[in-house]
mmCIF file of the N, C-alpha and C atoms, coordinates in Angstrom:
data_MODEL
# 
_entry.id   MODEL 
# 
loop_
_atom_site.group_PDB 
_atom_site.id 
_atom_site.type_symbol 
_atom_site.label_atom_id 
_atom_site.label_alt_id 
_atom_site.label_comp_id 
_atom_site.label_asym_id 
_atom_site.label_entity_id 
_atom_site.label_seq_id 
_atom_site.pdbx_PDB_ins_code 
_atom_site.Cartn_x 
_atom_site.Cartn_y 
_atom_site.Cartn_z 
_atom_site.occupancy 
_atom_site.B_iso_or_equiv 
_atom_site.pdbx_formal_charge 
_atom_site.auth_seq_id 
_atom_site.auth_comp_id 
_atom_site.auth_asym_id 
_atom_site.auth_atom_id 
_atom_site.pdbx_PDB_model_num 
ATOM 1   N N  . UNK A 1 1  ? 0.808  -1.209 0.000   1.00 0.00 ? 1  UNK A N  1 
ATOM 2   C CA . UNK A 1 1  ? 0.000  0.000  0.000   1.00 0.00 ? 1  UNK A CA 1 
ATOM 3   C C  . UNK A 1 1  ? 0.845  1.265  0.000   1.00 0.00 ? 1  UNK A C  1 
ATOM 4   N N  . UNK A 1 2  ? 2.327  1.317  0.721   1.00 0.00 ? 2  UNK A N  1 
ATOM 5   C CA . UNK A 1 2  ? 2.794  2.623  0.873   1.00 0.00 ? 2  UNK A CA 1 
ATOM 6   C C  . UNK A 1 2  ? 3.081  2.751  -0.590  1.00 0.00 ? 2  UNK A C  1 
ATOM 7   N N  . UNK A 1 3  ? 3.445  1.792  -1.251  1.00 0.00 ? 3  UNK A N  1 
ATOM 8   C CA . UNK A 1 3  ? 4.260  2.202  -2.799  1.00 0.00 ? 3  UNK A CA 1 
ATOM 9   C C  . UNK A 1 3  ? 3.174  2.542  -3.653  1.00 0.00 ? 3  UNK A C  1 
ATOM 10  N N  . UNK A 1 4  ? 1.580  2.382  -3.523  1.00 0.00 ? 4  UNK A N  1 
ATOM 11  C CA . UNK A 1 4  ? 0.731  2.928  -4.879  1.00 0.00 ? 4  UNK A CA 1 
ATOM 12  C C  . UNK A 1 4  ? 0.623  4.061  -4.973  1.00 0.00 ? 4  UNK A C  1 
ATOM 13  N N  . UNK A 1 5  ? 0.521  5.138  -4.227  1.00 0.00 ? 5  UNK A N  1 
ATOM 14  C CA . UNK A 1 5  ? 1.147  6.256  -4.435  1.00 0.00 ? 5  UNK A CA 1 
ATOM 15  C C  . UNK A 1 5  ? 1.975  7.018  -5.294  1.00 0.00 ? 5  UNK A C  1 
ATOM 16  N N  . UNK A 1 6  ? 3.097  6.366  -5.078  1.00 0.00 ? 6  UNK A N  1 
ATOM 17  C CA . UNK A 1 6  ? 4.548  6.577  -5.400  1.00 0.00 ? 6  UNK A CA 1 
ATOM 18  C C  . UNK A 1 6  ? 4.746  6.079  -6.826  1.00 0.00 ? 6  UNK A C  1 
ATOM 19  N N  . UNK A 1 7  ? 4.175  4.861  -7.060  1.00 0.00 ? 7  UNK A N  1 
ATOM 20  C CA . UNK A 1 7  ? 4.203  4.217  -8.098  1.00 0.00 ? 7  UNK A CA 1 
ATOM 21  C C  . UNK A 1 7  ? 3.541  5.555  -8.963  1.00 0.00 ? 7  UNK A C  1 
ATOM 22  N N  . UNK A 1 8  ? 2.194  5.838  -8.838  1.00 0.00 ? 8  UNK A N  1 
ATOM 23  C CA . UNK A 1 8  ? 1.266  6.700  -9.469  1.00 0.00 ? 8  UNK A CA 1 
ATOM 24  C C  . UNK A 1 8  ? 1.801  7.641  -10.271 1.00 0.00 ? 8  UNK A C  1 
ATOM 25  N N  . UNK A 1 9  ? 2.621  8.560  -9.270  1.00 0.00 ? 9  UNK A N  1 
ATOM 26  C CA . UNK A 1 9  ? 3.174  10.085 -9.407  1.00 0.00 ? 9  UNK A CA 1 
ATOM 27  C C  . UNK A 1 9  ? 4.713  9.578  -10.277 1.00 0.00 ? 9  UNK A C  1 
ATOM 28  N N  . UNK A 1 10 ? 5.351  8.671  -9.916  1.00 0.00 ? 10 UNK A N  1 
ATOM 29  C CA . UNK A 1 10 ? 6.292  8.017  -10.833 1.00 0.00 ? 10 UNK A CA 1 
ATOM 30  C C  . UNK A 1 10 ? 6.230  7.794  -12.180 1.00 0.00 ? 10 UNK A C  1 
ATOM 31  N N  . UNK A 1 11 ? 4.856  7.205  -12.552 1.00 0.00 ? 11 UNK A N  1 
ATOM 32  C CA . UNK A 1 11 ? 4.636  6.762  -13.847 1.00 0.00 ? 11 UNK A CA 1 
ATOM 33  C C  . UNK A 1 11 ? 4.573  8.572  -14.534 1.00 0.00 ? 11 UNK A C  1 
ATOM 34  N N  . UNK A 1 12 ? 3.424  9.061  -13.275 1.00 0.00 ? 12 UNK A N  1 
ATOM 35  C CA . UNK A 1 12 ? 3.118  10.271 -14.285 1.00 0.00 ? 12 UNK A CA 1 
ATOM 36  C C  . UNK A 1 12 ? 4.290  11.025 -14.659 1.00 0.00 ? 12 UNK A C  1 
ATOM 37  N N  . UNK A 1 13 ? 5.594  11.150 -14.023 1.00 0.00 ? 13 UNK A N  1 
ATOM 38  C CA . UNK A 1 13 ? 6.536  11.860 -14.161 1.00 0.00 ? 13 UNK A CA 1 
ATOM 39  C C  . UNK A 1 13 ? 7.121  11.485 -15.052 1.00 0.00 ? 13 UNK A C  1 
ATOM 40  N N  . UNK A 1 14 ? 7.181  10.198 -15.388 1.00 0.00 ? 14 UNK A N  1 
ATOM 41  C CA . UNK A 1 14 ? 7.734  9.345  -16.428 1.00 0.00 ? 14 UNK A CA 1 
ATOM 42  C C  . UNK A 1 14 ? 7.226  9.484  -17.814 1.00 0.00 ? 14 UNK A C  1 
ATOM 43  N N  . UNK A 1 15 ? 5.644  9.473  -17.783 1.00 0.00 ? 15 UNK A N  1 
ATOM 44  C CA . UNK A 1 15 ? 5.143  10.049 -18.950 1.00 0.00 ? 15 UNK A CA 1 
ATOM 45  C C  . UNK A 1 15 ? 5.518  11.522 -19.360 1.00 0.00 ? 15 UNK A C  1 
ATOM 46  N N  . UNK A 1 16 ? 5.017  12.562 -18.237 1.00 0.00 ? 16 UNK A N  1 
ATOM 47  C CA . UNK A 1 16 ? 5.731  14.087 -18.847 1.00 0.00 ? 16 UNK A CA 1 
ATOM 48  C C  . UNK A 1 16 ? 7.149  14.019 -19.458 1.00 0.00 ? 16 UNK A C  1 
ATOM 49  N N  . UNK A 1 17 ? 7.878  12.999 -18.894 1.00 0.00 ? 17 UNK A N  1 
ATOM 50  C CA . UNK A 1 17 ? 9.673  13.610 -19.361 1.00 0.00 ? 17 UNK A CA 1 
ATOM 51  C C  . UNK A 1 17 ? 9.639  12.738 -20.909 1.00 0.00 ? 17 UNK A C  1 
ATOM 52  N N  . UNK A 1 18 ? 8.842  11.602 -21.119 1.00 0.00 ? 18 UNK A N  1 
ATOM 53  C CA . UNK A 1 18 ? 8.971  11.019 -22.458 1.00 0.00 ? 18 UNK A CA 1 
ATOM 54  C C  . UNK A 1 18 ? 8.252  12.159 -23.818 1.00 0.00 ? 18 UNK A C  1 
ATOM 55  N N  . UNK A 1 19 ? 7.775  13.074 -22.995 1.00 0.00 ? 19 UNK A N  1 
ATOM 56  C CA . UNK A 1 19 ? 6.594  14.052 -23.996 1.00 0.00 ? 19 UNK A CA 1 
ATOM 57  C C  . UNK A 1 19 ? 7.620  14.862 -24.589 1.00 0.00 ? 19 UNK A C  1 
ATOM 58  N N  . UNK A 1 20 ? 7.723  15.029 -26.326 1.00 0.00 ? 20 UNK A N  1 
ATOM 59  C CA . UNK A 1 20 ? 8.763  15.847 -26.785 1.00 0.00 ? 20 UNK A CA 1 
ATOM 60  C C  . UNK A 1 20 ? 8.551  17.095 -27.681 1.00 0.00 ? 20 UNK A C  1 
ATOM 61  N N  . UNK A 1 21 ? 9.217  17.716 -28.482 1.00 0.00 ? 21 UNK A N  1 
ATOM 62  C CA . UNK A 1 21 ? 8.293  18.907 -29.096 1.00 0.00 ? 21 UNK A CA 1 
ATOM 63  C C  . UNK A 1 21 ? 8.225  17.888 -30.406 1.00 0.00 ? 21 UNK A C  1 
ATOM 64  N N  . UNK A 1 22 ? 7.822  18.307 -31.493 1.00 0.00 ? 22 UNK A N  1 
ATOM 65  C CA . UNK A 1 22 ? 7.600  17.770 -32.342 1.00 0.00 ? 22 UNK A CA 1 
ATOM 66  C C  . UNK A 1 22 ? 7.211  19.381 -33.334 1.00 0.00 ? 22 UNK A C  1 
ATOM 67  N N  . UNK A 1 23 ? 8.264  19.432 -34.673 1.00 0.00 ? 23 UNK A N  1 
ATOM 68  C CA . UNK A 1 23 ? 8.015  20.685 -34.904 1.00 0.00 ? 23 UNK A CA 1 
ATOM 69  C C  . UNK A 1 23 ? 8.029  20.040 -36.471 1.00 0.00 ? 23 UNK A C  1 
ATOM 70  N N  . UNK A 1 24 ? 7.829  20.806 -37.182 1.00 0.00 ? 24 UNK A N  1 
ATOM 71  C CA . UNK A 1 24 ? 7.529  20.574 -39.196 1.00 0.00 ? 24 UNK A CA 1 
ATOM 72  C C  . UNK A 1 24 ? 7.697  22.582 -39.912 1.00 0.00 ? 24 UNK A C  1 
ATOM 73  N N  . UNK A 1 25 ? 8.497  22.387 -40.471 1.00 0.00 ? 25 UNK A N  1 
ATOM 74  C CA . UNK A 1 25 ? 8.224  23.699 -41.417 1.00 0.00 ? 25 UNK A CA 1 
ATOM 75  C C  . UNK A 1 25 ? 7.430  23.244 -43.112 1.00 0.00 ? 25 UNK A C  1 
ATOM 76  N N  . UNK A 1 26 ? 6.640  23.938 -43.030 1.00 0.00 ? 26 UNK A N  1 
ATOM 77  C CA . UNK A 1 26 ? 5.798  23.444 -44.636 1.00 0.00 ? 26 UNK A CA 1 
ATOM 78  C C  . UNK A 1 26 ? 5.754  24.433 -45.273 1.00 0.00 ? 26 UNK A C  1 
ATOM 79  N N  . UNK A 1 27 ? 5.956  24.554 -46.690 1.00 0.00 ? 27 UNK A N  1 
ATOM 80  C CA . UNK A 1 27 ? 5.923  25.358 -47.262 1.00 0.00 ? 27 UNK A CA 1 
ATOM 81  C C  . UNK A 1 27 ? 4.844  24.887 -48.280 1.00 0.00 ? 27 UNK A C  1 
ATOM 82  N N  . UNK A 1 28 ? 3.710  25.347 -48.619 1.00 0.00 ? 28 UNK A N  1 
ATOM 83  C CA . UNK A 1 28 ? 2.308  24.801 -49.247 1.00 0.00 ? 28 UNK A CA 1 
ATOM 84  C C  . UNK A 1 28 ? 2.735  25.298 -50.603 1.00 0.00 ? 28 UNK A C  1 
ATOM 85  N N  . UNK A 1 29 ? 3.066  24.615 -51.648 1.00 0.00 ? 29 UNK A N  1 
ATOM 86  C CA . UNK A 1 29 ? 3.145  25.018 -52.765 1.00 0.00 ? 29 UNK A CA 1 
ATOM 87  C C  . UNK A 1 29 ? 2.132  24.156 -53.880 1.00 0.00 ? 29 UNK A C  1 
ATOM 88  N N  . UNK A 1 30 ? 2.324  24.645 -55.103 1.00 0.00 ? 30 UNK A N  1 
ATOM 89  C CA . UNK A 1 30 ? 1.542  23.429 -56.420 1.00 0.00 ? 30 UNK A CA 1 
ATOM 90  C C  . UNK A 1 30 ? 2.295  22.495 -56.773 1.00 0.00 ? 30 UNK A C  1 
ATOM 91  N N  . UNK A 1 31 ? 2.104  21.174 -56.675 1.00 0.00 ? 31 UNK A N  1 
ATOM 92  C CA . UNK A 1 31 ? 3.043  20.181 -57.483 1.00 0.00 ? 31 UNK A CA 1 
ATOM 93  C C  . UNK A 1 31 ? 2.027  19.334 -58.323 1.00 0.00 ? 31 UNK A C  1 
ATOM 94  N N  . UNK A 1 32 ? 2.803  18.680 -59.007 1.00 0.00 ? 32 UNK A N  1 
ATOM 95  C CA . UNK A 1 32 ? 2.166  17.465 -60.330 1.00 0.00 ? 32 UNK A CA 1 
ATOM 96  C C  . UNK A 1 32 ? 2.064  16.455 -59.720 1.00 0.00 ? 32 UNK A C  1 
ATOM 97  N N  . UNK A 1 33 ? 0.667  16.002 -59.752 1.00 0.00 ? 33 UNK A N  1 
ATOM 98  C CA . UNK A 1 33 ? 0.648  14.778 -58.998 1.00 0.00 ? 33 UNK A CA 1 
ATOM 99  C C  . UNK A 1 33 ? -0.847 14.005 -59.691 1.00 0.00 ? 33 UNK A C  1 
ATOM 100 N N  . UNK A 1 34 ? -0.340 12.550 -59.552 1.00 0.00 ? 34 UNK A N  1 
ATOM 101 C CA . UNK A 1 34 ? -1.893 11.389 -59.674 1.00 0.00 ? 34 UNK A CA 1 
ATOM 102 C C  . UNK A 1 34 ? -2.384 11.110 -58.678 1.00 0.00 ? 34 UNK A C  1 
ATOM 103 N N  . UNK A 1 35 ? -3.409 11.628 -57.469 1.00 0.00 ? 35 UNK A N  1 
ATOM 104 C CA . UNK A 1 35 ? -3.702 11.404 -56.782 1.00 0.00 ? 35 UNK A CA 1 
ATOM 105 C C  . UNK A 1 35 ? -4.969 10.550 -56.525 1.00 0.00 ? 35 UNK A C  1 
ATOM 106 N N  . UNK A 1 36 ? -5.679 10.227 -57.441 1.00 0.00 ? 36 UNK A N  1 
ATOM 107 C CA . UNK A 1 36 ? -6.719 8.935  -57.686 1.00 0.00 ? 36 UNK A CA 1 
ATOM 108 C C  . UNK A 1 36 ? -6.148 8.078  -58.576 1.00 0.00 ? 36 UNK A C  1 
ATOM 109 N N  . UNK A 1 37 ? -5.342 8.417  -59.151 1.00 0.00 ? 37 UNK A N  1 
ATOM 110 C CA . UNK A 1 37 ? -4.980 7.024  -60.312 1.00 0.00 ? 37 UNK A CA 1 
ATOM 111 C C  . UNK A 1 37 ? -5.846 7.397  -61.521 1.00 0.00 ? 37 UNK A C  1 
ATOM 112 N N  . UNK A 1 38 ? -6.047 8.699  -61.656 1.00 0.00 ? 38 UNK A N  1 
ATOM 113 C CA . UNK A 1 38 ? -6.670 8.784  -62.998 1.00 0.00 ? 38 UNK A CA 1 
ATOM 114 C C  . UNK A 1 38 ? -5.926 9.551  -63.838 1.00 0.00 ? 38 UNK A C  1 
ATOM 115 N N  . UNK A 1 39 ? -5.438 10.455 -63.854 1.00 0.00 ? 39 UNK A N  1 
ATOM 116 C CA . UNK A 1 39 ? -4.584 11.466 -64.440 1.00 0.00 ? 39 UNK A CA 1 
ATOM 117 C C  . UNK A 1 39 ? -3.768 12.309 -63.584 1.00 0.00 ? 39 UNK A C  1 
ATOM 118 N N  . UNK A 1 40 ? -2.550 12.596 -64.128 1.00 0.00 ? 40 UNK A N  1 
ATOM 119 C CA . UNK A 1 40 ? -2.084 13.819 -63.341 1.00 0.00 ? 40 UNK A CA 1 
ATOM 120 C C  . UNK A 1 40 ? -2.210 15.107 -63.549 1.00 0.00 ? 40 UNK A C  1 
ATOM 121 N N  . UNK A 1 41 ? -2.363 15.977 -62.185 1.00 0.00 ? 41 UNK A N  1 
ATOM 122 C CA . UNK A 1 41 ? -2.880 17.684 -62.262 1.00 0.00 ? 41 UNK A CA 1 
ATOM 123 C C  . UNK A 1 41 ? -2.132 18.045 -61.432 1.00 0.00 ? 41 UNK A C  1 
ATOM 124 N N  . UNK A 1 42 ? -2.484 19.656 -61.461 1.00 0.00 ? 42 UNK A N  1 
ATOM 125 C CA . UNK A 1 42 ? -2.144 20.100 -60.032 1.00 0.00 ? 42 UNK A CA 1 
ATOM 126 C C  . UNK A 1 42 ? -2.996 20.252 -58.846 1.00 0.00 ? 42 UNK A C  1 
ATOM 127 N N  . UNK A 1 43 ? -2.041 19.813 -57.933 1.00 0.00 ? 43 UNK A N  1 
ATOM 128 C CA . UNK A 1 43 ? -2.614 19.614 -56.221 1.00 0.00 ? 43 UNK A CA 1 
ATOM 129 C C  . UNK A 1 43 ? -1.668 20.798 -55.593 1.00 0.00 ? 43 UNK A C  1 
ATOM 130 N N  . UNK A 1 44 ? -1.995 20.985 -54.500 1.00 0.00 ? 44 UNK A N  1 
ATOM 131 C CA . UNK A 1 44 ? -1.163 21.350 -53.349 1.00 0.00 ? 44 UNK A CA 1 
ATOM 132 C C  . UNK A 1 44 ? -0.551 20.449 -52.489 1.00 0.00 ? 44 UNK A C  1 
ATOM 133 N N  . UNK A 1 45 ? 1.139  20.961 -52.691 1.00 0.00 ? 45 UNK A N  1 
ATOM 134 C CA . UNK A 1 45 ? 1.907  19.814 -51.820 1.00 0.00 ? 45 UNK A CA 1 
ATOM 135 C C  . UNK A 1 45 ? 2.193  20.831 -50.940 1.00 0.00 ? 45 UNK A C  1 
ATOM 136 N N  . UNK A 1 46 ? 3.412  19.978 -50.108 1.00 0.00 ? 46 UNK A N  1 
ATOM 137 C CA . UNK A 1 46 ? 4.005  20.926 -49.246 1.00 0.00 ? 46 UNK A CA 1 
ATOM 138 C C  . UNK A 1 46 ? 5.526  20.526 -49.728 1.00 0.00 ? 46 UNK A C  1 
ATOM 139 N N  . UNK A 1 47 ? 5.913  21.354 -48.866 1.00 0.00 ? 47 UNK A N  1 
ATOM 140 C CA . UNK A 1 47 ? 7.310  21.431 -49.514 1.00 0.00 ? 47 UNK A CA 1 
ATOM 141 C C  . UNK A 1 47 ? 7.917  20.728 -51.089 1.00 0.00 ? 47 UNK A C  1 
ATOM 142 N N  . UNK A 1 48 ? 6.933  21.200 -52.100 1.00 0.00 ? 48 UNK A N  1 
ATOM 143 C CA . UNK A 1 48 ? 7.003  20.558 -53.394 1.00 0.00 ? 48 UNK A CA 1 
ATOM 144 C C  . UNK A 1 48 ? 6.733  18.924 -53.692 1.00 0.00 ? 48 UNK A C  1 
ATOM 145 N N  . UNK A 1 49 ? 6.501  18.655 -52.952 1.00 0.00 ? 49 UNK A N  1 
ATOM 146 C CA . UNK A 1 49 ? 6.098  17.405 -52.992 1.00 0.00 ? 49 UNK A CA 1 
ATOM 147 C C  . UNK A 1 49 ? 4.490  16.087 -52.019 1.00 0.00 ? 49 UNK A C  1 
ATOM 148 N N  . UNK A 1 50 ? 3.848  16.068 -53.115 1.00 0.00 ? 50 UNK A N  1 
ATOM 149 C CA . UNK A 1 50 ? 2.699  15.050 -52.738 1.00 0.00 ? 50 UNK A CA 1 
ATOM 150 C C  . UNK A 1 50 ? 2.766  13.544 -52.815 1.00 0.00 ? 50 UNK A C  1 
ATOM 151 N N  . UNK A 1 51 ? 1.842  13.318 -51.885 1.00 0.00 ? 51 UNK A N  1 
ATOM 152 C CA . UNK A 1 51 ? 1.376  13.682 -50.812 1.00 0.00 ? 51 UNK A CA 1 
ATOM 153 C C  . UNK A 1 51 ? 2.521  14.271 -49.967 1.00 0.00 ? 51 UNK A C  1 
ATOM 154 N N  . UNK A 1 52 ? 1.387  14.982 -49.002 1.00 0.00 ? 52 UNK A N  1 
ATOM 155 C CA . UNK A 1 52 ? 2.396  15.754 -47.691 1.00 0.00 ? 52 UNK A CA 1 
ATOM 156 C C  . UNK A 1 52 ? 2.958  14.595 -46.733 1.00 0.00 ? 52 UNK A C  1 
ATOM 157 N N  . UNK A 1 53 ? 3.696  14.926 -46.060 1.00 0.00 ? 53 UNK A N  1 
ATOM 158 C CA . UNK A 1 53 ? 4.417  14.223 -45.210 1.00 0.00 ? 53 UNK A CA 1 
ATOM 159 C C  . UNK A 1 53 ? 3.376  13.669 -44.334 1.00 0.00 ? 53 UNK A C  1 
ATOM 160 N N  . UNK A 1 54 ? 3.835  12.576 -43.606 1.00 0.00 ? 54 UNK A N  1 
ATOM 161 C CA . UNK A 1 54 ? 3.055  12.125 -42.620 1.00 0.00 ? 54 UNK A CA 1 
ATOM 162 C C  . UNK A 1 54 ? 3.772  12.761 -41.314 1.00 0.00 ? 54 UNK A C  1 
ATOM 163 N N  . UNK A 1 55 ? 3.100  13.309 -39.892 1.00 0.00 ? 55 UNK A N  1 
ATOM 164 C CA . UNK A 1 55 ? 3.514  13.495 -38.957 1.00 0.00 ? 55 UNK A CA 1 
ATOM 165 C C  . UNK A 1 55 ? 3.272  12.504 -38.128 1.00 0.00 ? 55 UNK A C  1 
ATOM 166 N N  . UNK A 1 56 ? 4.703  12.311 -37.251 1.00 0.00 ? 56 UNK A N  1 
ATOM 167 C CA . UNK A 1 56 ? 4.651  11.409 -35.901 1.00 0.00 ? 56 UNK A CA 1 
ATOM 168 C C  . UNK A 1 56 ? 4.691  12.002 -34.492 1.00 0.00 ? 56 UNK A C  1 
ATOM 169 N N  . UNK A 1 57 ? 3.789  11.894 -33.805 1.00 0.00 ? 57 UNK A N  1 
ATOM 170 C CA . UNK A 1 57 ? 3.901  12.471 -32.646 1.00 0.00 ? 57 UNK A CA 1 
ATOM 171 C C  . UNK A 1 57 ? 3.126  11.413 -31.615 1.00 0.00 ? 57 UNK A C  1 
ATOM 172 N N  . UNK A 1 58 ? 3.445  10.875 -30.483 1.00 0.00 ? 58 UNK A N  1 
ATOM 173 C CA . UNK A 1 58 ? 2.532  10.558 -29.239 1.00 0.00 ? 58 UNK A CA 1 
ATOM 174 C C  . UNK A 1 58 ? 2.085  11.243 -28.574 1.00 0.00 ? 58 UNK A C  1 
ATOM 175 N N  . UNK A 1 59 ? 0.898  10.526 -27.368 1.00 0.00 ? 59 UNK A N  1 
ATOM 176 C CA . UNK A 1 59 ? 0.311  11.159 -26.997 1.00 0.00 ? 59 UNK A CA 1 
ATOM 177 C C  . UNK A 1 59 ? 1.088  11.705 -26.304 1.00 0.00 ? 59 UNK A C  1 
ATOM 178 N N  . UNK A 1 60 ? 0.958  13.277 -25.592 1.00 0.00 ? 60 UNK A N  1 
ATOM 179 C CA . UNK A 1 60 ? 1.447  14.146 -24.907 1.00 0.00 ? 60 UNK A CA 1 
ATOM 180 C C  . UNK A 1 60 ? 2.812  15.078 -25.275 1.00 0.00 ? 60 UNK A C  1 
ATOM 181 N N  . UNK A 1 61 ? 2.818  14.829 -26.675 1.00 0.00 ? 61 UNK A N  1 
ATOM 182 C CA . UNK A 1 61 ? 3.950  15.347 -27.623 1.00 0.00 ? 61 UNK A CA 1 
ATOM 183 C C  . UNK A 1 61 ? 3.541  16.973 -27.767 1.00 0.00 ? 61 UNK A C  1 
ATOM 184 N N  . UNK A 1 62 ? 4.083  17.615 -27.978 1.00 0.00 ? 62 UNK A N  1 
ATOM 185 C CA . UNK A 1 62 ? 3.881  19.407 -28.369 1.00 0.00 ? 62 UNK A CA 1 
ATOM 186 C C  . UNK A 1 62 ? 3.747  19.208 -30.078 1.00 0.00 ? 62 UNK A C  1 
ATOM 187 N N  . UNK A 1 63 ? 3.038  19.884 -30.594 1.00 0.00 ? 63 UNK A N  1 
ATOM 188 C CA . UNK A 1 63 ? 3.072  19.642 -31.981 1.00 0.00 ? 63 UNK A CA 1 
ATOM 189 C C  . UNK A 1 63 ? 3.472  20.694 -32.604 1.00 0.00 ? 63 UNK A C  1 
ATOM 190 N N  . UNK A 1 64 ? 4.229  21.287 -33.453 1.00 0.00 ? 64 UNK A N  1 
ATOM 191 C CA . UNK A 1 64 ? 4.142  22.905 -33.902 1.00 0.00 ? 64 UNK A CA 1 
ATOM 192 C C  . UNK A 1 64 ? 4.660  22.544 -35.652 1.00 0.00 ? 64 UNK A C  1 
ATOM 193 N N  . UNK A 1 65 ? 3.524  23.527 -35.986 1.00 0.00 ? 65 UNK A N  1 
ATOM 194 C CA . UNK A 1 65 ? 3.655  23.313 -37.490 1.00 0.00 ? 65 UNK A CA 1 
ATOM 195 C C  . UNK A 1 65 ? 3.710  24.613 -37.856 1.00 0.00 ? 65 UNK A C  1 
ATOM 196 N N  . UNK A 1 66 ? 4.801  24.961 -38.745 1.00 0.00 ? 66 UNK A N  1 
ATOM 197 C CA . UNK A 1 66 ? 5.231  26.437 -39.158 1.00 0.00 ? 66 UNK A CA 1 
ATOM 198 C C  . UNK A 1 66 ? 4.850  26.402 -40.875 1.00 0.00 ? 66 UNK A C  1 
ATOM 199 N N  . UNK A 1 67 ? 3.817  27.218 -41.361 1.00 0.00 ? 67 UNK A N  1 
ATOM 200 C CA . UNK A 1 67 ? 3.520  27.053 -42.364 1.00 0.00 ? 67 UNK A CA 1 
ATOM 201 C C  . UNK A 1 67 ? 3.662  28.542 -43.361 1.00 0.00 ? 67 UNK A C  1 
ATOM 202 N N  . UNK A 1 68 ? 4.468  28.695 -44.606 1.00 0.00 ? 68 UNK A N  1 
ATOM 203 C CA . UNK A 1 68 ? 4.324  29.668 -45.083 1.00 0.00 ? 68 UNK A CA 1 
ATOM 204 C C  . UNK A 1 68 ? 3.335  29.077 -46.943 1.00 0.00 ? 68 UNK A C  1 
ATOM 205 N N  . UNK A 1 69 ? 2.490  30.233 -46.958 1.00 0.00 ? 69 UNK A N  1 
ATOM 206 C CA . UNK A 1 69 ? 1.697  29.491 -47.928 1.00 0.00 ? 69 UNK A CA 1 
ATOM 207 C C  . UNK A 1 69 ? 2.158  30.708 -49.543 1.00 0.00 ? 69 UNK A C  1 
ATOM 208 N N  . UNK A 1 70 ? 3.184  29.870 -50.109 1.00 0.00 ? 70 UNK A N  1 
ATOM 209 C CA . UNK A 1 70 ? 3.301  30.480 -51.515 1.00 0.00 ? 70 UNK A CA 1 
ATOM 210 C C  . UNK A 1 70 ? 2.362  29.187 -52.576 1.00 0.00 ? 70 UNK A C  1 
ATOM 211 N N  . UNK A 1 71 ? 1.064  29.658 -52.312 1.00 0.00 ? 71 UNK A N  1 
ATOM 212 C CA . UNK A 1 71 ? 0.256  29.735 -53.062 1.00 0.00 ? 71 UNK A CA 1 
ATOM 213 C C  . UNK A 1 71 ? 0.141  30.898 -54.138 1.00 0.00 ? 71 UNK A C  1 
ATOM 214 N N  . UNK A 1 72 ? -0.239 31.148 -55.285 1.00 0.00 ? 72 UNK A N  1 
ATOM 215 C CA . UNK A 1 72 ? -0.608 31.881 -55.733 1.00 0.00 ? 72 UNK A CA 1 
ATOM 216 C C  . UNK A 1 72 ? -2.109 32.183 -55.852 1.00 0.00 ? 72 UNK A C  1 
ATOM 217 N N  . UNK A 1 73 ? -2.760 33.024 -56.788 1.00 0.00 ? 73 UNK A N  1 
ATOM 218 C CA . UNK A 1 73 ? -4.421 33.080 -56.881 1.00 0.00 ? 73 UNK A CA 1 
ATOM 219 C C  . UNK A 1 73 ? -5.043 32.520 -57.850 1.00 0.00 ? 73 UNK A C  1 
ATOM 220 N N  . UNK A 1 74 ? -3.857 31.876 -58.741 1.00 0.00 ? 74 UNK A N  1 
ATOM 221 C CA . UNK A 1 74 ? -4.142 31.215 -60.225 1.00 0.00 ? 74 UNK A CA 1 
ATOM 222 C C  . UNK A 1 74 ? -4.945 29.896 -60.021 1.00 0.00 ? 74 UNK A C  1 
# 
């Protein structure tokens, strides 16, 4: 009984220090891409390339996504 406590506040401390930042810079641009398998067009990638990246983060991770959008209006 004295250790469930201890155990408790242990784990939780253990979880906060495993929690990390997790950061991405994207830059949203147009690229050429087949994205159904029917023809290729233009999409929006990110950093020139589609699909966008996949992000990894666990639970209790910081997430930060820095995005500049050279899109045009075309």
């Amino acid at each position: 009984m004295k250790w469930g406590p201890r155990l408790v506040i242990g784990t939780a401390l253990a979880l906060c220090v495993a929690a990390k930042n997790v950061v991405h810079y994207w830059d949203l641009t147009y690229a050429q891409a087949n994205p159904d398998g029917l023809f290729e067009r233009r999409v929006i990638g990110v950093n020139g390339v589609w699909p966008p990246p996949t992000i990894h983060a666990t639970l209790n991770d910081t997430l930060t996504i820095e995005v500049r959008n050279s899109l045009d209006d075309a």
